[in-house]
N, CA, C and O of each residue as an XYZ file, in Angstrom:
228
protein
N       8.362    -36.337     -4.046
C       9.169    -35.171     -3.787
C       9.145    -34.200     -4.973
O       9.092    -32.971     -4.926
N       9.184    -34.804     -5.783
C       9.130    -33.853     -7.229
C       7.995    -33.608     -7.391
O       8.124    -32.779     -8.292
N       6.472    -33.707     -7.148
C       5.003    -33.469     -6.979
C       5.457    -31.841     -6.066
O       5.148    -30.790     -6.627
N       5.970    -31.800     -5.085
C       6.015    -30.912     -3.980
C       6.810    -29.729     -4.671
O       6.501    -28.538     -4.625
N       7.824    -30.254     -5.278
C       8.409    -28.871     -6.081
C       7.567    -27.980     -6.911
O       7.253    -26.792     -6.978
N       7.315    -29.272     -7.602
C       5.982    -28.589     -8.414
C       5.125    -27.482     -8.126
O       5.050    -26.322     -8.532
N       4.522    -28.163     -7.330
C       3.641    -26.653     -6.206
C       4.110    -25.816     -6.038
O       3.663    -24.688     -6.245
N       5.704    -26.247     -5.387
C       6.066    -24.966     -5.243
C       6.378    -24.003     -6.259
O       6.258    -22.783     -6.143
N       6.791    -24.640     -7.273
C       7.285    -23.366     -8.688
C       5.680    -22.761     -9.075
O       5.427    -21.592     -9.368
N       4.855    -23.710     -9.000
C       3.184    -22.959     -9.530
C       3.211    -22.139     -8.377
O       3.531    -20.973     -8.607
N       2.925    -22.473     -7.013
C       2.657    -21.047     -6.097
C       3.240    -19.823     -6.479
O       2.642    -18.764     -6.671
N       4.852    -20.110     -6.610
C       5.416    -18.532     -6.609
C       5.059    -18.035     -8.090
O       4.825    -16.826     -8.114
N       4.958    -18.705     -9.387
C       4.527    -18.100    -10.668
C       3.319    -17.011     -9.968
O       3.247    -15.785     -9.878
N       2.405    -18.199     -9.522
C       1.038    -17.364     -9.348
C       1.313    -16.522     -8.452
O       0.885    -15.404     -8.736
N       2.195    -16.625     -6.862
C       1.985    -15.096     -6.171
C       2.929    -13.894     -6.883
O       2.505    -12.747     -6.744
N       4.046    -14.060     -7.556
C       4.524    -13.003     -8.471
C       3.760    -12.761     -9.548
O       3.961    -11.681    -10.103
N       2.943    -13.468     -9.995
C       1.660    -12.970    -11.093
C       0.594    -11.614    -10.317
O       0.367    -10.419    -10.504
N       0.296    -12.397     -9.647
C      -0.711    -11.153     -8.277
C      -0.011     -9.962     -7.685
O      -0.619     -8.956     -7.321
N       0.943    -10.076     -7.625
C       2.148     -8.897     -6.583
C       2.282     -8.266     -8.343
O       1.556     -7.279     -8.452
N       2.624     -8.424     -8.964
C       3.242     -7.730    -10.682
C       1.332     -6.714    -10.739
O       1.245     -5.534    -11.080
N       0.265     -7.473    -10.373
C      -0.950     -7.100    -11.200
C      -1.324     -5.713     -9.868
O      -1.607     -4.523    -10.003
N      -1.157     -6.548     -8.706
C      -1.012     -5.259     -7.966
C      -0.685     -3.723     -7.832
O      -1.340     -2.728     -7.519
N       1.367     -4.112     -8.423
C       1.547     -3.454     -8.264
C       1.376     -2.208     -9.408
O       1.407     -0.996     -9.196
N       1.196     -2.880    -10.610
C       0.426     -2.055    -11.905
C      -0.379     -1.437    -11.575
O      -0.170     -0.247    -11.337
N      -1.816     -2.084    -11.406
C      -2.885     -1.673    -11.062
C      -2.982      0.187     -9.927
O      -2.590      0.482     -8.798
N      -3.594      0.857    -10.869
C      -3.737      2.405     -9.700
C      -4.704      2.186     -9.046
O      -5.629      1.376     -9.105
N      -4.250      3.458     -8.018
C      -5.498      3.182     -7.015
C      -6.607      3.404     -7.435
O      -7.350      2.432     -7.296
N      -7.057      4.251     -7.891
C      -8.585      4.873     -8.425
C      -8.786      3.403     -9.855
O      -9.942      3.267    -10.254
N      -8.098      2.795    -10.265
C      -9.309      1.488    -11.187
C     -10.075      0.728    -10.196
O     -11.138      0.296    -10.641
N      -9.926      0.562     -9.472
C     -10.872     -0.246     -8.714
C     -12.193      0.006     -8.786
O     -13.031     -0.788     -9.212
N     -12.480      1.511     -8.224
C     -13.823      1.772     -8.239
C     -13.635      3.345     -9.125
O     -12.669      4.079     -8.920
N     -14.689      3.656    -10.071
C     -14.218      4.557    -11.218
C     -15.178      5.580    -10.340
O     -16.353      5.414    -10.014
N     -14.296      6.693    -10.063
C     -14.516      8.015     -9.219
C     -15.602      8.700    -10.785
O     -16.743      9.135    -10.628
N     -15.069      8.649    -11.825
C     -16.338      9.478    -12.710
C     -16.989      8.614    -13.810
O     -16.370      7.761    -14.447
N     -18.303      8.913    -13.977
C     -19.280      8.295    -15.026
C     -18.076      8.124    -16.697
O     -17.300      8.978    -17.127
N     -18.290      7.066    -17.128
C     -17.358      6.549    -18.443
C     -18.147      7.554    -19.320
O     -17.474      8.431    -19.862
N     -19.310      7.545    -19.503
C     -19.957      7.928    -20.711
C     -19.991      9.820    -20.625
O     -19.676     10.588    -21.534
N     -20.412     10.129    -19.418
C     -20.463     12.088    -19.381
C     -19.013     12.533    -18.574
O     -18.122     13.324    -18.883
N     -19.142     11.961    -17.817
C     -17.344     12.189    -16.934
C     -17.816     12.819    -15.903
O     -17.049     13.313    -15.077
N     -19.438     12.922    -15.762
C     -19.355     13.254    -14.176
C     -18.651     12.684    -13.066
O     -18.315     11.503    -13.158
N     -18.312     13.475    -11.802
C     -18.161     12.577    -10.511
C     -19.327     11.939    -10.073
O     -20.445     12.445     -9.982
N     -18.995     10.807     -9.812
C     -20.007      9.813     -9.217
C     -19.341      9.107     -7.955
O     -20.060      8.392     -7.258
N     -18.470      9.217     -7.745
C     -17.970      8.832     -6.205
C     -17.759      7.215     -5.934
O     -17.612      6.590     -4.884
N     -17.816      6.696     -7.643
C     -18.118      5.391     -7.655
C     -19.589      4.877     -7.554
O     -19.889      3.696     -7.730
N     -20.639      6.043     -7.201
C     -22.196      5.378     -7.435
C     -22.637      5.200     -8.720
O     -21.704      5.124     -9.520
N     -23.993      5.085     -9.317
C     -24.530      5.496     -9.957
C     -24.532      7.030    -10.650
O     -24.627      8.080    -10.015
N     -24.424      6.918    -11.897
C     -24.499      8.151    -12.431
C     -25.561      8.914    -12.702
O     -26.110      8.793    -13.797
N     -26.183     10.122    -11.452
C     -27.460     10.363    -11.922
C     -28.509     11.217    -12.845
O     -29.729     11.375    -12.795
N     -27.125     11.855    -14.003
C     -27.271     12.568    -15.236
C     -27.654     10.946    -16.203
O     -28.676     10.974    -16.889
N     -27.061     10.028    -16.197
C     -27.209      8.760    -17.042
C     -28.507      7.995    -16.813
O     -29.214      7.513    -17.699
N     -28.689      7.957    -15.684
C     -29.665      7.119    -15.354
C     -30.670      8.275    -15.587
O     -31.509      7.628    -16.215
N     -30.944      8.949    -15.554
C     -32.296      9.926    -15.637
C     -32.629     10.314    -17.119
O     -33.702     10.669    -17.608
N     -31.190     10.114    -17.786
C     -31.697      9.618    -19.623
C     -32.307      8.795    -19.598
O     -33.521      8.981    -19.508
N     -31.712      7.286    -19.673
C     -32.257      5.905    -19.417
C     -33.646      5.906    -19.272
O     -34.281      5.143    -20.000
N     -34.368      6.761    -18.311
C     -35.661      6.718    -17.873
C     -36.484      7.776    -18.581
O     -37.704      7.938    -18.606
N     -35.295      8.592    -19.268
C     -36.663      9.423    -19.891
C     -37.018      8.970    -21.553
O     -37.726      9.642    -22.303
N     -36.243      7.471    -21.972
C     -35.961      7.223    -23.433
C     -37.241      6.615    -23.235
O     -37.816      6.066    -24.175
């Protein structure tokens, strides 16, 4: 019986760990709307001012 509590106090740590990271988390970190390095928009693709350096080094 005391094994079962257990679980239960770890489940809710961990789903109030996930619901807290959620609710921090903004919408746009997920997928980064502009290039880190020039700040173009990239829509979340490839950046194709970056990558066309890359290829001309």
């Amino acid at each position: 019986m005391v094994v079962i509590w257990i679980g239960i106090g770890i489940g809710v740590l961990i789903a109030a760990a996930l619901i807290y990271k959620i609710i921090k988390t903004s919408k746009n970190e997920y997928i980064s709307l502009r290039c880190k390095r020039c700040g173009f928009k990239t829509n979340g693709l490839k950046c194709p001012i970056c990558e066309t350096e890359k290829t001309l080094r």
